[in-house]
C-alpha positions in Angstrom: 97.4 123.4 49.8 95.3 126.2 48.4 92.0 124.7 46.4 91.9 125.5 43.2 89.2 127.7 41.6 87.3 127.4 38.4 87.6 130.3 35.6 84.4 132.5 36.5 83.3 133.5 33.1 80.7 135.8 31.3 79.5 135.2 27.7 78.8 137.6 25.1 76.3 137.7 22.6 78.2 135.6 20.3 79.1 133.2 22.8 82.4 134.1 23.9 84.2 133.4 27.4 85.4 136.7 29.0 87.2 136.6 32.6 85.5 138.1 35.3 89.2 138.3 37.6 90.9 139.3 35.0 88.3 141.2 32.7 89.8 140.4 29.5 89.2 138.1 26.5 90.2 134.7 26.3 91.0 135.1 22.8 90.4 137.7 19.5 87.4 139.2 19.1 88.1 138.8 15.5 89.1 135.6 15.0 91.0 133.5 17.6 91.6 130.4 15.6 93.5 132.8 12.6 95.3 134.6 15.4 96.5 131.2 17.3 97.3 129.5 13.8 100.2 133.6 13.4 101.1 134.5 16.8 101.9 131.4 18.3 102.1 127.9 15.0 103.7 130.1 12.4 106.2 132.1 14.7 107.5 128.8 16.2 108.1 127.2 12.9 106.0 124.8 13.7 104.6 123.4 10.3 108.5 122.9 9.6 109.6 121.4 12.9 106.8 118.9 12.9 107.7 118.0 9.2 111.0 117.4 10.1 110.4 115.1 13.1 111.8 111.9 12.8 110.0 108.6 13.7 110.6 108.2 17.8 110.9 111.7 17.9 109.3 114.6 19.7 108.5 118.2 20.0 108.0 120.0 23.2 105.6 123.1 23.8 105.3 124.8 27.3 102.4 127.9 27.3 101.3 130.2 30.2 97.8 130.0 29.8 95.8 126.9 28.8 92.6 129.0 29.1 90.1 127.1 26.9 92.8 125.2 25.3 92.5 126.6 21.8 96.4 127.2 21.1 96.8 123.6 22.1 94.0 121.9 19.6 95.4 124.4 16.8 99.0 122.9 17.7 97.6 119.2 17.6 96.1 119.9 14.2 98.9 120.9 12.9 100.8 117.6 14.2 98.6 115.2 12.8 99.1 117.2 9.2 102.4 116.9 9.0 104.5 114.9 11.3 105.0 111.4 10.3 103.2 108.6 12.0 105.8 107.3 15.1 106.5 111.1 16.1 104.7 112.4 19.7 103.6 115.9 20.6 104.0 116.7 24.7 102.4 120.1 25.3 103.2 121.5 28.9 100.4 124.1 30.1 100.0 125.8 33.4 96.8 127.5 34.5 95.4 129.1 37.7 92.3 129.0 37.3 91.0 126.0 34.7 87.6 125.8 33.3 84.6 123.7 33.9 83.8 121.1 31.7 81.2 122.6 30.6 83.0 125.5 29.9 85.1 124.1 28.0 82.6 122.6 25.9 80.4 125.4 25.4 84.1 127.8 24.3 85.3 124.8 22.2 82.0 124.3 20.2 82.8 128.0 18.7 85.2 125.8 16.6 83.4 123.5 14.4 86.6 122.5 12.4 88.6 121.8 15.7 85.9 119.0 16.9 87.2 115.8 16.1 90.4 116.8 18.5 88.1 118.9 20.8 85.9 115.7 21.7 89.0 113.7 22.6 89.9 116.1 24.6 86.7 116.7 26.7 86.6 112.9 27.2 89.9 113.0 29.4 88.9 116.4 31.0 88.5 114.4 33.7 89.4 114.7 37.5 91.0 117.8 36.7 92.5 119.2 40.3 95.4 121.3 41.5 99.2 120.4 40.4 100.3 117.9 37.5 97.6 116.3 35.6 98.8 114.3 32.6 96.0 113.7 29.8 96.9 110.9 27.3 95.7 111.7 23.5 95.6 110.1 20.3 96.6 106.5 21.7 99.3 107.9 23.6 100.6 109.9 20.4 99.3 113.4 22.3 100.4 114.1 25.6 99.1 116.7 27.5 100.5 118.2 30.7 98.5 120.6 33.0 99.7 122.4 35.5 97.3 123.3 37.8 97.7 126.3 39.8 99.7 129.8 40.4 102.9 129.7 37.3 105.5 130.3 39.8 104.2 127.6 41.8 104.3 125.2 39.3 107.1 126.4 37.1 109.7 125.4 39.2 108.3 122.0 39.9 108.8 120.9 36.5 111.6 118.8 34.7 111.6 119.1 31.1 113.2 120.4 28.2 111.0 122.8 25.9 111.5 123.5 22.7 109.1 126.1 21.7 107.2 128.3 24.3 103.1 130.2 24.0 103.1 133.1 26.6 99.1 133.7 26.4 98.5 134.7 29.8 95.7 137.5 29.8 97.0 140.7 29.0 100.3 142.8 30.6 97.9 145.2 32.0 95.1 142.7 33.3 97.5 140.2 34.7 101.0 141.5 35.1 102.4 138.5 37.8 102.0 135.9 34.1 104.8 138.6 33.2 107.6 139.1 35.5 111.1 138.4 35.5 111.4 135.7 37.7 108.6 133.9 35.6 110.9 134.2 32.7 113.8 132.8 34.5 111.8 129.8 34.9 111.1 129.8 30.9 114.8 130.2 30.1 116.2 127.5 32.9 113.3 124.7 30.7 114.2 126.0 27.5 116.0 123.2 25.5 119.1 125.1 23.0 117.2 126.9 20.2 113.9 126.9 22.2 112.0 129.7 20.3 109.3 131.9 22.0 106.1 134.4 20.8 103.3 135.8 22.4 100.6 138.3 21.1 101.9 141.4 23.0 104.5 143.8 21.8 104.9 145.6 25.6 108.3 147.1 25.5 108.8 146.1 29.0 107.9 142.8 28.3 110.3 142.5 25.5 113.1 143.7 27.8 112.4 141.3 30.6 112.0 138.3 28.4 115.9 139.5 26.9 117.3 140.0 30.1 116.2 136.5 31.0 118.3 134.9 27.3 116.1 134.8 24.6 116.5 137.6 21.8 113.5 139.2 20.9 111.9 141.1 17.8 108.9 142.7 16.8 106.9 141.4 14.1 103.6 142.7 12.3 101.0 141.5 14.1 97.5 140.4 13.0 94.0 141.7 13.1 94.2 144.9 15.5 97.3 143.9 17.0 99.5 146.0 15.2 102.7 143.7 16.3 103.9 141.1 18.6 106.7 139.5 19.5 108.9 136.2 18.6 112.5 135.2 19.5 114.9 132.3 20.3 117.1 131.3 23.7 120.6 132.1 23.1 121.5 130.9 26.6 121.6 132.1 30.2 122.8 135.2 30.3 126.2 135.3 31.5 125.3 138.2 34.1 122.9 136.3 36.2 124.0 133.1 38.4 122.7 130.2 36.4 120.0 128.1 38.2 121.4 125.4 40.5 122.3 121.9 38.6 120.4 118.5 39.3 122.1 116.6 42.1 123.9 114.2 39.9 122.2 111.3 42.0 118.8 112.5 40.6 119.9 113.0 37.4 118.3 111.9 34.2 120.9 108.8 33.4 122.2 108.8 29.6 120.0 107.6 27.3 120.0 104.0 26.0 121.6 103.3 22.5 120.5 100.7 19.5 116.9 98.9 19.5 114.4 100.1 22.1 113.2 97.1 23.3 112.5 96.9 27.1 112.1 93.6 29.3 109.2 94.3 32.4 109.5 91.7 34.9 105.9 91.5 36.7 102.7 91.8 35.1 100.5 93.4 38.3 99.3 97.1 38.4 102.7 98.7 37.8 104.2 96.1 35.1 101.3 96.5 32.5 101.5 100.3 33.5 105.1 100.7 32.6 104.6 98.5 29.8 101.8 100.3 28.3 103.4 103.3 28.9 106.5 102.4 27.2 104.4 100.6 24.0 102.6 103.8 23.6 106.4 105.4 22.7 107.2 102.9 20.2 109.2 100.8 22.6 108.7 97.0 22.0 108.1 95.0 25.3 108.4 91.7 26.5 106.1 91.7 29.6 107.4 88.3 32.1 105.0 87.0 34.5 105.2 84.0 36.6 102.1 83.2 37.0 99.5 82.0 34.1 98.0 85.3 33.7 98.3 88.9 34.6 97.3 90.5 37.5 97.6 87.2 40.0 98.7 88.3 43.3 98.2 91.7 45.3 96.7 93.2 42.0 94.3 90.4 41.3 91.6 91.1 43.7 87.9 91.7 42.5 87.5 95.3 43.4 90.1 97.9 44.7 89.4 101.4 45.7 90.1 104.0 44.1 90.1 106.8 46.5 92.7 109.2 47.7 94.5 109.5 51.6 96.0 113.1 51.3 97.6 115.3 53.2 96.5 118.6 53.9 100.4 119.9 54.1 101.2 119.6 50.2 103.5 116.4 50.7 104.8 114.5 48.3 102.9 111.8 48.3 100.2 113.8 48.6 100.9 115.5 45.3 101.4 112.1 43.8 98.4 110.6 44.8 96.4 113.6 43.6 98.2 113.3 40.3 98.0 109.5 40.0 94.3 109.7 41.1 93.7 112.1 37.9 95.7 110.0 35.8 94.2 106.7 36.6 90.4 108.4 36.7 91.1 109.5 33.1 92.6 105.7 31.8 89.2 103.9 33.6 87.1 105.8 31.0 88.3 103.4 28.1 87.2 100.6 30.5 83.8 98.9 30.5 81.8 100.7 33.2 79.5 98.7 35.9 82.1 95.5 35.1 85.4 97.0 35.2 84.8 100.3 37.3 81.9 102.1 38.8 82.5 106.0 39.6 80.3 105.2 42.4 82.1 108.0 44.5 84.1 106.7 48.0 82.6 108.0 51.6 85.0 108.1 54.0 83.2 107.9 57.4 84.1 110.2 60.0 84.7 107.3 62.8 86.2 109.3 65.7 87.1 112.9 66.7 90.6 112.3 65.3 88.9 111.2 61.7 86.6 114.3 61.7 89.2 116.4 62.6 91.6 114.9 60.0 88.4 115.3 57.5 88.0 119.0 58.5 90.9 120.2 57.6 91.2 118.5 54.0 87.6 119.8 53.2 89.3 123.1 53.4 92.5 122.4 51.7 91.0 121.0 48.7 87.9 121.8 46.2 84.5 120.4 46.8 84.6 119.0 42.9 87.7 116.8 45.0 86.2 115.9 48.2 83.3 117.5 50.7 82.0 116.7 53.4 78.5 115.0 54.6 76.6 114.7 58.0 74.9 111.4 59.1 71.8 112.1 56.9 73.9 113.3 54.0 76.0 110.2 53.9 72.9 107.8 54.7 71.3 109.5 51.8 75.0 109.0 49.4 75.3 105.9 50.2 71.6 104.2 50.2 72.3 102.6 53.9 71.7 103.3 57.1 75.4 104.9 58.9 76.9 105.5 62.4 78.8 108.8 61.0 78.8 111.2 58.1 82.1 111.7 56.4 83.9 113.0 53.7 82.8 112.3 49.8 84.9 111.5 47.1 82.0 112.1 44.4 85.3 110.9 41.4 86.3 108.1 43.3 84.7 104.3 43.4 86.1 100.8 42.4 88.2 98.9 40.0 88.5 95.5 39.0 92.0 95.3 38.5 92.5 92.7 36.3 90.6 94.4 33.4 93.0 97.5 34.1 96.2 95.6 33.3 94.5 93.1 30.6 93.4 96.5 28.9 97.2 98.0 28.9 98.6 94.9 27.9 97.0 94.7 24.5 99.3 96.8 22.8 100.5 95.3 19.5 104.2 96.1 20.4 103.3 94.2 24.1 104.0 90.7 24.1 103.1 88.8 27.4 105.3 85.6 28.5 103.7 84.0 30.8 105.1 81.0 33.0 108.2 83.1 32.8 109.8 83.4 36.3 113.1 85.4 36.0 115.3 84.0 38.6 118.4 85.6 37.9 119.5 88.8 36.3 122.3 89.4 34.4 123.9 92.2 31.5 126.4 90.9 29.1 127.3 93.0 25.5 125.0 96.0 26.3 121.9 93.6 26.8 120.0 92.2 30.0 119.2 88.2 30.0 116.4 86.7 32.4 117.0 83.4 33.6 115.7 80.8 34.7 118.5 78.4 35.6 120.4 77.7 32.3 117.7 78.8 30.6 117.1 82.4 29.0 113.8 83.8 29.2 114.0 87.1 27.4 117.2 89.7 27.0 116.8 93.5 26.6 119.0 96.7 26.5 116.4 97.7 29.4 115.0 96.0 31.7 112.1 97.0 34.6 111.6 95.0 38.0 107.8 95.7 38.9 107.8 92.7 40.7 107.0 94.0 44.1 109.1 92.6 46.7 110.1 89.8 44.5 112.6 92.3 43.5 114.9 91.7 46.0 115.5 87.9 44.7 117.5 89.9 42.0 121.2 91.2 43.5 121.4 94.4 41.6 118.0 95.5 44.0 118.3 93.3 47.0 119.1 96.3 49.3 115.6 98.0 48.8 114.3 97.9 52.1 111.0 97.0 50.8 108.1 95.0 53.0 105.1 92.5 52.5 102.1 93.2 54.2 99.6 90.4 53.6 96.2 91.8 53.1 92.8 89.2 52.9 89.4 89.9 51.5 85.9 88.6 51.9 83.7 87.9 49.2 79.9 87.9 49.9 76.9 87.5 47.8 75.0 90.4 46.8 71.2 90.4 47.9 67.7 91.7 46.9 68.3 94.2 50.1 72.4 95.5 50.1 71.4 96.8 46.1 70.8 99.7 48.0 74.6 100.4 48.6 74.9 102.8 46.0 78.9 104.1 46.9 81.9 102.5 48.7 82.1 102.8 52.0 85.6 103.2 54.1 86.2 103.0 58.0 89.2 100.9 59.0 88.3 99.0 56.2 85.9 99.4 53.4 82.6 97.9 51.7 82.1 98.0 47.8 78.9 97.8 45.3 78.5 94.3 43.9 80.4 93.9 40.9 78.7 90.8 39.2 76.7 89.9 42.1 79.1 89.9 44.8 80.7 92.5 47.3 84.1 93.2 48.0 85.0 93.7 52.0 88.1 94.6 53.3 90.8 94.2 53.5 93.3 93.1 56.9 96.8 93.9 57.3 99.0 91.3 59.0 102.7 91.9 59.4 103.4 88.8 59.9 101.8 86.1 58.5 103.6 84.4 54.9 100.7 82.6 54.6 98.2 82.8 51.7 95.8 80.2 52.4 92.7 82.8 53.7 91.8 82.4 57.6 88.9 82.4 59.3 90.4 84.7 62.0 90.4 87.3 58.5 87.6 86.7 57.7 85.9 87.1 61.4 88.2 90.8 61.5 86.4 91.8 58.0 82.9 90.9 59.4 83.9 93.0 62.3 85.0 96.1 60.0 81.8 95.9 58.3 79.7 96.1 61.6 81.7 99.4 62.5 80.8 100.7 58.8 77.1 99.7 59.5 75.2 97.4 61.0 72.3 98.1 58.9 74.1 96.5 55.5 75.9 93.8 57.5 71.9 92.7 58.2 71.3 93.7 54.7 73.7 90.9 53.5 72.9 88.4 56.0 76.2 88.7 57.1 75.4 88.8 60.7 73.9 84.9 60.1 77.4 83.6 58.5 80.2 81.0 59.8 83.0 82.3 59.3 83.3 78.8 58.1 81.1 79.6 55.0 83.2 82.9 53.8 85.3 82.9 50.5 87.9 85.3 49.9 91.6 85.5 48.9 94.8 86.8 50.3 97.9 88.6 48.9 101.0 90.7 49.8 101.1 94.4 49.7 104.5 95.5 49.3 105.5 98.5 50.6 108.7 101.1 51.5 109.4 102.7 54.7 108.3 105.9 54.0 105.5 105.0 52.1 106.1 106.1 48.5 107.3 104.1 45.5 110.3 102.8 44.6 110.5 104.1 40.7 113.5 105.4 38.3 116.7 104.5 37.4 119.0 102.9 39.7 122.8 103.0 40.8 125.2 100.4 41.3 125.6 100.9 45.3 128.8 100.2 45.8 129.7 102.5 43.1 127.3 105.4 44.4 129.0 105.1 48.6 132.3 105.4 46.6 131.2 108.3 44.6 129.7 110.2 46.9 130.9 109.3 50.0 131.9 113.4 50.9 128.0 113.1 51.9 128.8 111.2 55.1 131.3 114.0 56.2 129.3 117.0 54.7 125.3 116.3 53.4 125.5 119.8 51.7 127.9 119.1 49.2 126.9 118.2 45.8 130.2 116.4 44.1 130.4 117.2 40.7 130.8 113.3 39.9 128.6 111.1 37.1 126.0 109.3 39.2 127.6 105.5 38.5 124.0 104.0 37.1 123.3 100.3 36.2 122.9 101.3 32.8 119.3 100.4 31.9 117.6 99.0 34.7 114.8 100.7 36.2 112.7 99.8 39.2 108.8 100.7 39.5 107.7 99.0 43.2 106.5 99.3 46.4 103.2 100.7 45.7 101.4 99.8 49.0 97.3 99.8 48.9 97.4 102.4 46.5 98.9 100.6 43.8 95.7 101.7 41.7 96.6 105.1 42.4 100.1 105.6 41.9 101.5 102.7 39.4 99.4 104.0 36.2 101.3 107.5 36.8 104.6 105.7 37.7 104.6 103.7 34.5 104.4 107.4 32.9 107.2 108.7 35.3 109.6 105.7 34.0 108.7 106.3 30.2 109.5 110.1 30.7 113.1 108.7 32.3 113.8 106.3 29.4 112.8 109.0 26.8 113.9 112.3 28.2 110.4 113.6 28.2 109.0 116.4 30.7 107.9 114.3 34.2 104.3 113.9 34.8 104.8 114.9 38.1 107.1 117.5 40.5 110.7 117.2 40.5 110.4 117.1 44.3 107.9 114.3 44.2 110.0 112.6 41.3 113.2 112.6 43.9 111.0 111.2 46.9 110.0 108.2 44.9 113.8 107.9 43.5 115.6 104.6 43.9 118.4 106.2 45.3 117.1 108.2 47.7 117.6 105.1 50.0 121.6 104.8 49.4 121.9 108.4 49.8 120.1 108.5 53.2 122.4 105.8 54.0 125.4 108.6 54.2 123.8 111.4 55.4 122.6 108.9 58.6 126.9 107.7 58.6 127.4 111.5 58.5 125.0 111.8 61.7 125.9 108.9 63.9 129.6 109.8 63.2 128.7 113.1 64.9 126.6 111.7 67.9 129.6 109.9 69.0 132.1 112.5 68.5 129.3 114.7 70.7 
C-alpha cells in the first residue's frame, strides 16, 4: 500500500490555502463560498431535490476533490434548510492528498457563517488514513464518505448509486489525470438514472470526454472571472462502449424490504448494538434481543479491549477493513467519556523477535507515520513510562476501550428498544414477518431480522452451515499500584498490558481451542503472568505481580468467535439449497456468472465472526448492513464487501466440487 500524503500548502496574505503539487487554488480568489453555492448547489438542483425528499429518503453526492471540504459544508447547509426532518444526506468524496487537521481548521475558519457545521466536522476528522473512511454527522442524519487516495484507485472500489456529481479537482491544466476518460467511466457506471453533473471548467475537451462517457453537457454563464462552466445529466451508457461488467448475482444487493421498517437484532455484544445503532440512526425501529440481563455479557464484556490494528502491508482485505473500521470506531469513541470509557493512550507493539521487526519494517513503510512508526528500546521505554526488552512499532491513535460503555452508548437510541432475558431459540418467517421463539412463546417478530450472536448463530437452521469457531480467551485483572501509574500506553507482545482503567489493569488475553469451559483457570492465569514477564519484567515488579498465587488472580473468560479466513461473516444471506441449485454451473466452470436471481432468505442478515477485533470491525459492519438494507453507497470496497459476504462460503463450496472433480479425473 502506498502511504498517504498530506496537502502541502502555502497561505497568502489573506489566508488562503494554495497547493504546492498542483500550484493552483483551492477555491475563488473572489469568493469561494458564492462560487460553490452556482457551480456546483444551484446547477444540481439541489435546493429543489432536497425540498422534495421524502421522510426515509436520501440524496447522494459523489465529488472529485474534497480539498478543504467547502462544497460539502455549502451542500449540508443547504440540507438542513430545506429537507424535512427524517431525510439523510450521503456525500461520497475522494481525495489524494487530504489535509491536516489543522489545515483544515485554519481554511474553514475563512467561513464564519459555515461554523456551526464546520466544528462538527473537525470533531470527526479523526484517524483520517488511506482508503474508505466513513464520518457520521448530525446524529447519523449526515454521512460522509472519504476516499482516501489516487481517484482511479478508489473509484472502482466503490458501490453506490449517485445522484448528483462535484468534479472540483484542481484545474485541467494543473491536474489533468482528475480529468480523463477512464475517470469519467467510473462516474457514469455510479451514476443513478438522471444523475446530473457540473464543474467550474468549461475545457472543450473536458466537455467532450465527459459526453462520450453518457452524460449530455452544456455551457452555462459562469461566475465571477469564470466566464462559463459546465452542467449536464446521464442519459445512459453510451451504446458504443461495452457497458461495465454486472455484479455477480451472488453479491448482489438483494431487493429491498417492503411495509414497516422495523428490524429484529438478535445479540446485544459489539456487533448487535453496532447494527442496531446503525439501523436506528436511519429511522429503522429496532428490537435489540439479548439473553443475558444486560448488554455486552460475553466476549464483548471485558474491562478493556484494544484498539489497535494487525495489517497487512499487501493491501488485503482485511487489511483495508481494519484500517477503515479502525477510523470508524476512533471517530464513534470521541462521544464516549474519555479516561472511563477509552483512553487514546496510543498501542506499542513490541518488536519481540527478528520475524516481528521484520514484519514491523515493512508496515512502517507501507503506511504514514500519523498511522504507525516505529521506536527503538529507548524510544519505547520513554512512550510507554516502563522499562522494555524491545522497541517496536507505535500506534500514537490507538489505546483501550471498555466495551460495555460502547454498546450501552449505541443502544440508547429512542427508536432502540432492548429485551433482555430474551433468548431466541428458534427462527421462523410466516406472512412476510420473522418470529423469535422461545418454545411456544414469541419473543419479537420483524420483516428483518439480524443474527449477531456470534457462534450462537448456528443454533438457528437458516445459518447452521457457517463454519464459524469459538476460541475461548481469559483475562487477568490486577490492581493498579503507586508504581505501574507509570504505564502511560498499552503494551502488546503475544499478549498485551493496559493502563488502569478505574484502578485496575487489564492483561491478556489466552487462546485455547479447546476448552468449553468458562469458569477462569489458574493455568490462564499462570500463561498471562508469563506474557507479562515477556512484555517486561520491570512492570510485572511494578505490580507486584511477580509476588502473586495464581491462587489470588481474578479475571473472566469468554469465546471469541471467529471464521476460517479470518474476516466477518456480514450481509445478506441465501437459502443454500436454493443457491447449489442455482448456481451449480460453478462446480463444472468457476468463470461463469449465470444470469439467475441470487435465491435470498428475504430479510435476514448476518453480522458475525468478528474474532479479537470485534472493536475494530463490528462498528463499520453495523454500517456495511445498514447500507445493504437501505441501498446506500458501502462504507467500504466492493472487494472487501464480497470477502466478508455470507455467501462467499456456499460459493467456495462449488468452485472446491469443481476442483476435486478434476483431481480425480487427472
Amino acid at each position: 500500500m502506498t502511504p498517504i500524503t498530506h496537502a502541502q500548502l502555502d497561505w497568502d496574505d489573506q489566508g488562503r490555502p494554495h497547493s504546492r503539487v498542483f500550484d493552483d487554488v483551492y477555491f475563488s480568489d473572489q469568493s469561494g463560498l458564492e462560487e460553490t453555492r452556482y457551480v456546483f448547489l444551484e446547477q444540481n438542483r439541489l435546493q429543489e431535490r432536497f425540498a422534495a425528499l421524502p421522510a426515509g429518503g436520501r440524496l447522494v453526492i459523489g465529488e472529485t476533490g474534497f480539498g478543504t471540504g467547502l462544497n460539502f459544508l455549502c451542500a449540508w447547509q443547504l440540507f438542513e434548510q430545506h429537507a424535512v426532518a427524517g431525510a439523510r444526506l450521503h456525500f461520497v468524496s475522494v481525495e489524494k492528498y487530504p489535509l491536516s487537521h489543522a489545515d483544515l481548521q485554519r481554511a474553514l475558519a475563512l467561513w464564519p457563517e459555515l461554523q456551526p457545521l464546520a466544528d462538527q466536522l473537525l470533531a470527526q476528522y479523526i484517524a483520517i488514513h488511506q482508503g474508505f473512511q466513513r464520518l457520521v454527522l448530525d446524529n447519523g442524519r449526515v454521512t460522509l464518505t472519504l476516499l482516501i487516495g489516487d481517484a482511479l484507485e478508489q473509484l472502482p472500489q466503490l458501490d453506490a448509486q449517485v445522484d448528483a456529481w462535484f468534479l472540483d479537482g484542481f484545474a485541467p491544466a494543473k491536474n489533468p489525470d482528475m480529468w480523463t476518460a477512464e475517470l469519467f467511466a467510473e462516474l457514469a457506471r455510479l451514476a443513478a438514472p438522471g444523475s446530473t453533473i457540473s464543474t467550474f471548467t468549461s475545457t472543450g475537451w473536458v466537455r467532450r470526454l465527459i459526453n462520450a462517457a453518457g452524460f449530455k453537457m452544456k455551457r452555462t454563464p459562469g461566475i465571477g472571472h469564470k466566464w462559463e462552466i459546465l452542467r449536464g445529466e446521464f442519459l445512459g451508457w453510451p451504446a458504443d462502449t461495452p457497458p461495465p461488467a454486472k455484479s455477480k448475482p451472488w453479491f448482489a444487493r438483494p431487493p429491498a424490504i417492503d411495509g414497516e421498517r422495523h428490524a429484529m437484532v438478535i445479540g446485544a455484544g459489539l456487533a448487535g448494538c453496532a447494527t442496531a445503532a446503525s439501523l436506528a440512526a436511519r429511522g429503522w425501529r429496532v428490537s435489540l434481543l439479548e439473553r443475558h440481563a444486560d448488554l455486552a455479557q460475553e466476549a464483548s464484556g471485558n474491562p478493556q479491549g484494544v484498539l489497535y490494528l494487525k495489517l497487512s502491508a499487501h493491501g488485503t482485505a482485511l487489511s483495508k477493513l481494519i484500517l477503515s473500521g479502525f477510523g470508524y470506531t476512533r471517530r464513534l469513541l470521541e462521544h464516549l467519556h474519555r479516561g472511563v470509557d477509552w483512553d487514546g493512550c496510543g498501542v506499542l507493539q513490541l518488536a519481540f523477535d527478528a520475524k516481528e521487526g521484520q514484519r514491523q519494517a515493512q508496515l512502517a513503510e507501507a503506511f504514514a507515520p500519523g498511522l504507525l512508526h516505529l521506536l527503538d528500546r529507548e524510544q519505547a521505554q520513554q512512550q510507554a513510562g516502563i522499562q522494555l526488552a524491545h522497541g517496536g512499532l507505535f500506534f500514537p491513535e490507538g489505546g483501550w476501550v471498555h466495551p460495555p460503555s460502547l454498546c450501552q452508548w449505541q443502544a440508547t437510541h429512542p427508536l432502540i428498544e432492548v429485551l433482555t432475558h430474551h433468548e431466541a431459540l428458534e427462527l421462523d418467517r410466516l406472512d412476510d414477518q420473522w418470529h423469535a421463539r422461545a418454545g411456544d412463546r414469541v419473543l419479537a417478530s420483524a420483516s428483518v431480522v439480524v443474527l449477531a450472536g456470534a457462534a450462537e448463530i448456528k443454533r438457528f437452521s437458516f445459518s447452521a452451515d457457517m463454519p464459524l469457531k469459538r476460541i475461548r480467551g481469559q483475562i487477568t485483572r490486577l490492581a493498579q499500584t503507586p508504581a505501574s501509574e507509570a504505564l502511560a500506553t498499552v503494551v502488546c507482545a503475544e499478549g498485551y498490558v493496559a493502563p488502569a482503567r478505574l484502578g485496575e489493569h487489564t492483561l491478556g488475553a489466552s487462546f485455547d481451542f479447546n476448552n468449553q469451559d468458562l469458569t477462569p483457570t489458574l493455568v490462564e492465569h499462570t500463561g498471562n503472568l508469563e506474557m507479562l514477564r515477556e512484555i517486561s519484567t520491570d512492570l510485572l515488579q511494578r505490580l507486584g505481580a511477580d509476588r502473586l498465587a495464581a491462587e489470588q488472580l481474578e479475571g473472566r473468560a469468554a469465546f471469541r468467535c471467529t471464521s476460517p479466513d479470518y474476516l466477518p461473516i456480514v450481509g445478506p444471506l441465501a437459502e443454500h439449497g436454493a443457491f447449489q441449485q442455482a448456481y451449480a454451473v460453478l462446480g463444472k466452470d468457476a468463470r461463469q456468472v449465470p444470469d439467475t436471481l441470487c435465491p435470498w432468505l428475504p430479510g435476514l442478515y448476518l453480522n458475525s465472526g468478528h474474532g479479537s477485533r470485534g472493536l475494530v470491525t463490528a462498528p463499520l459492519c453495523g454500517e456495511l448492513l445498514a447500507a445493504w438494507l437501505n441501498d446506500e453507497p458501502l462504507p467500504v470496497p466492493a472487494s472487501v464487501a464480497e470477502a466478508c459476504h455470507p455467501n462467499r462460503f456456499a460459493l467456495r463450496a462449488l468452485v472446491r466440487g469443481q476442483a476435486a472433480v478434476r483431481k480425480e479425473r487427472g
